[in-house]
ZALUM-703761 format. One record per residue: chain; residue number from 1; x negated, y negated, z negated of N, C-alpha, C in turn. Coordinates in steps of 0.001 Angstrom, whole numbers, padded with zeros to 6 digits. Atoms other than C-alpha are relative to their C-alpha. Layout:
<atoms>
> A:NUM:X:Y:Z:X:Y:Z:X:Y:Z
...
</atoms>
This chain:
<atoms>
> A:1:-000825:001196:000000:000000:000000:000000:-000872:-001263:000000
> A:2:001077:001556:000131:-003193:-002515:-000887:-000207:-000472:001350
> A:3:000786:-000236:-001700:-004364:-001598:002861:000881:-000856:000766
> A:4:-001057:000460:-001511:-001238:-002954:004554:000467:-000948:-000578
> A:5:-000653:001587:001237:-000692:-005853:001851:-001424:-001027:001106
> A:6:001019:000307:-000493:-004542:-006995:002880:000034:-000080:001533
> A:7:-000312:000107:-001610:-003869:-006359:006456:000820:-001004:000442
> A:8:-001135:001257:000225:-000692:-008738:006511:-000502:-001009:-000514
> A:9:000326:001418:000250:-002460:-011269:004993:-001485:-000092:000567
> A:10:000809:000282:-000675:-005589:-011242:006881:001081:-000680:001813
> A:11:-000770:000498:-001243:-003077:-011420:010152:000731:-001249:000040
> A:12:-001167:001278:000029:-000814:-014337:008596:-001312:-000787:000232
> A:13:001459:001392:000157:-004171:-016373:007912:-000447:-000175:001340
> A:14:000289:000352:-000886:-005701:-015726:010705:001166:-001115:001389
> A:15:-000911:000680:-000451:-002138:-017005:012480:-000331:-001436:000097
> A:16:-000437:001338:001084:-002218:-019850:010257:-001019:-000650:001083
> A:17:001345:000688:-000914:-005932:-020624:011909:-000026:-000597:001281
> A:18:000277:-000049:-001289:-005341:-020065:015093:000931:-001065:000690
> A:19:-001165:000523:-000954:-001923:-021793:015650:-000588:-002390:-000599
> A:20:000987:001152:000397:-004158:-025349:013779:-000651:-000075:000963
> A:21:000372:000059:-000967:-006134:-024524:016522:000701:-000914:000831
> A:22:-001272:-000164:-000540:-003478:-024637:018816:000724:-001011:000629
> A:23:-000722:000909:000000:-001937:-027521:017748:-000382:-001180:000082
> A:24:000453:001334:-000697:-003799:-030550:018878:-000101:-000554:001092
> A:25:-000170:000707:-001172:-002468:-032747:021374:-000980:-000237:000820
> A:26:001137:001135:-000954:-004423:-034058:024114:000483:-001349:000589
> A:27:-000838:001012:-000830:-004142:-037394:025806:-000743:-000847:000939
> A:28:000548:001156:-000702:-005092:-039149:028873:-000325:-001477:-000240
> A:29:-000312:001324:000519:-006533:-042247:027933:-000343:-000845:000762
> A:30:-000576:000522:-001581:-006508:-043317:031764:001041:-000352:000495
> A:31:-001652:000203:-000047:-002727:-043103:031716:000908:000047:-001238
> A:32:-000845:-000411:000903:-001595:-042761:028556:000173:-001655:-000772
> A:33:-000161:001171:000985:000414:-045735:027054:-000147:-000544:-001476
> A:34:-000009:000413:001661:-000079:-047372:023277:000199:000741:-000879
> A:35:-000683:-000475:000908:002481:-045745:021963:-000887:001475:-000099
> A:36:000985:-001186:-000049:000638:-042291:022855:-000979:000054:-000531
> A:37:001477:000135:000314:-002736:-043420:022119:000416:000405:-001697
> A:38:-000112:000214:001619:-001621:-044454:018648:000442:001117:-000806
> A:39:-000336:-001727:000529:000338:-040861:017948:-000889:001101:-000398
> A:40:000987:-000958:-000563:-002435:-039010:019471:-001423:000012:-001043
> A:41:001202:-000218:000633:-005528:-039911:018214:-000092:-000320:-001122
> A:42:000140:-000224:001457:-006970:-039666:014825:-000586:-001652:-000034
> A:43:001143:001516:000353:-008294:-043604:013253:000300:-001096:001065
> A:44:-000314:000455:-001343:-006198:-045071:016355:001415:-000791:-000809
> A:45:-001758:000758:-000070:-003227:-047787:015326:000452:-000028:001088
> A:46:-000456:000953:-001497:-001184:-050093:017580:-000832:-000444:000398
> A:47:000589:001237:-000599:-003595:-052622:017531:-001457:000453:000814
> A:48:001218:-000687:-000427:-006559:-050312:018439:000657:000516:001512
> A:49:-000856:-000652:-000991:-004361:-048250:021052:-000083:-001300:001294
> A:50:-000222:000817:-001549:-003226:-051455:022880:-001485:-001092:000232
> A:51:001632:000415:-000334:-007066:-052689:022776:-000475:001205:000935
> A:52:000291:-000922:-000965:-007672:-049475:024649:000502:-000222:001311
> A:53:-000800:000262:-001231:-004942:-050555:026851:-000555:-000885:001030
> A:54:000555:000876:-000694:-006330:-053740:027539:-000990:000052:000554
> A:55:001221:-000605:-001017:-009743:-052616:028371:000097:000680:001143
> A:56:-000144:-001049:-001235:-008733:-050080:030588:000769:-000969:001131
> A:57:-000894:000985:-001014:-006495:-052821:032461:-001042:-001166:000600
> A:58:001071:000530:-000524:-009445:-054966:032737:-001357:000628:000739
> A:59:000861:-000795:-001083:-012130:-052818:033518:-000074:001282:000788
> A:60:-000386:-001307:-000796:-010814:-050036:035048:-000253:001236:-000770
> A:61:000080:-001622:000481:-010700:-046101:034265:-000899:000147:-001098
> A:62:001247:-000602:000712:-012630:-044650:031657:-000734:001195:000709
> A:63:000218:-000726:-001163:-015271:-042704:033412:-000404:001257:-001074
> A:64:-000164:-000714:001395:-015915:-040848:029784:000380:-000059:-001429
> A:65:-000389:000444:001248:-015007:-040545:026256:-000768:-000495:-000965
> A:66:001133:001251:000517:-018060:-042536:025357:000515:-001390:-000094
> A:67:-000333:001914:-000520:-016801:-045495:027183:001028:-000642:-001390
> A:68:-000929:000612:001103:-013994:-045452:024365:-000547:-001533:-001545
> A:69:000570:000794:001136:-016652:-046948:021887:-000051:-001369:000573
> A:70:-000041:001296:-000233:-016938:-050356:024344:000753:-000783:-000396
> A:71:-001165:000948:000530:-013291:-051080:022726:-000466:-000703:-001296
> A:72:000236:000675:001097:-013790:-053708:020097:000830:000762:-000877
> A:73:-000089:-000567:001400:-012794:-051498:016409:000023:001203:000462
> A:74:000281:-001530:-000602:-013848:-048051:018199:-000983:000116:000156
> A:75:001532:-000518:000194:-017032:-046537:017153:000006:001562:000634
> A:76:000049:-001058:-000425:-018693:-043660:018320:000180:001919:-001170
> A:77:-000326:-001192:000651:-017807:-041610:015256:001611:000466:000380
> A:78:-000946:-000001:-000354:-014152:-042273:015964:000241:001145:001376
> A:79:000104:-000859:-001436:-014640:-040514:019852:-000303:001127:-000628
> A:80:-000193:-001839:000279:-016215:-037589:017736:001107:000439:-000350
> A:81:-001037:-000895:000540:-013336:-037300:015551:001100:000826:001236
> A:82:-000752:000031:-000803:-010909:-037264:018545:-000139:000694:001829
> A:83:000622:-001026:-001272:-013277:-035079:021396:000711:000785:000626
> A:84:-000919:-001276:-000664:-011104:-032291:021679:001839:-000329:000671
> A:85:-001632:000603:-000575:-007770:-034680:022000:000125:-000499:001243
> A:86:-000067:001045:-001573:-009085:-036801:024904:-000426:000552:001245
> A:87:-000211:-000936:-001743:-008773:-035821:028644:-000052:-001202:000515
> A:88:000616:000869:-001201:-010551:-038265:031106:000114:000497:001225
> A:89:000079:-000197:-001485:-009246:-038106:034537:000686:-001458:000593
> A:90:-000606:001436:-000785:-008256:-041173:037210:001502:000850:000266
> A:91:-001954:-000391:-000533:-004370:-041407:038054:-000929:000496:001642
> A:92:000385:-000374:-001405:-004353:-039436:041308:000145:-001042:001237
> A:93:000092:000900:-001327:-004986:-040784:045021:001206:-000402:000177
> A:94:-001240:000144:000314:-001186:-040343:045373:000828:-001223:-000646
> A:95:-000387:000844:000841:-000271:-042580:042710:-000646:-001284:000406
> A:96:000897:001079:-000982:-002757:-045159:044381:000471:-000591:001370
> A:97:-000765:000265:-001181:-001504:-044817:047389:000880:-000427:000225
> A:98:-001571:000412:000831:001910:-045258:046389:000240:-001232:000125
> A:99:000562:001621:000613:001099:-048515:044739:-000165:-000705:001297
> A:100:000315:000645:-000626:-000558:-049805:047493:001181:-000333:001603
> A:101:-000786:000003:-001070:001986:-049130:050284:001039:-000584:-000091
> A:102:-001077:000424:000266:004914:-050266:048395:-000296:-001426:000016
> A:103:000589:001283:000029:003254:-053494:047477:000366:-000526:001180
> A:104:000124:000653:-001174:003090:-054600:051057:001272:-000548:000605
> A:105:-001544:-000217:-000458:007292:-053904:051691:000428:-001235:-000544
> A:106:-001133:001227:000771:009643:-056899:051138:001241:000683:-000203
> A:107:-001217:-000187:000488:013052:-056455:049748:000449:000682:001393
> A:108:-000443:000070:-001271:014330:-056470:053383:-000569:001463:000317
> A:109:000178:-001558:-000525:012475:-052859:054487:-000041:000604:-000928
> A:110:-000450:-001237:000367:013295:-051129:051749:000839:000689:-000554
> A:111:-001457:-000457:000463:016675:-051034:051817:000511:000819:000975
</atoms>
């Protein structure tokens, strides 16, 4: 009976471990709005979040999760805590494209 008590609780724990694992968001922080940022990452408010925002709106993409530390109150311990949350990719060509084609249309062609 000890055997299969011990067994059951090696399996819950390990559960326990694995699903902690598991359970940490990720988040584009190429596309991902404020509100996200601020959910997402660990040591991240509003006011940090939409400082991410703004950077990224001024100087374009992040090209890694280094770059995060250029935000004024974002150090590079902060990026460690938060390594495994953040996912660096550009919005696709698509989405670019998009943008750019619509832009050009007046009211008039695209009705």
């Amino acid at each position: 009976m000890n055997t299969i008590k011990s067994l059951f609780s090696t399996l819950l724990l390990s559960l326990m471990l694995a699903g902690a694992a598991f359970a940490a968001e990720k988040v584009n922080i190429n596309t991902a709005d404020a509100a996200t940022l601020d959910r997402v990452l660990l040591n991240v408010g509003p006011s940090k979040a939409e400082a991410i925002v703004a950077h990224r709106k001024t100087n374009g993409p992040f090209r890694s999760p280094e770059q995060l530390a250029e935000v004024k109150g974002i150090g590079l311990r902060t990026v460690e805590q938060n390594r495994e949350r953040i996912v660096v990719s550009s919005p696709g060509p698509a989405k670019a494209a998009g943008a750019a084609a619509g832009a050009g249309r007046t009211a008039a062609q695209t009705r």
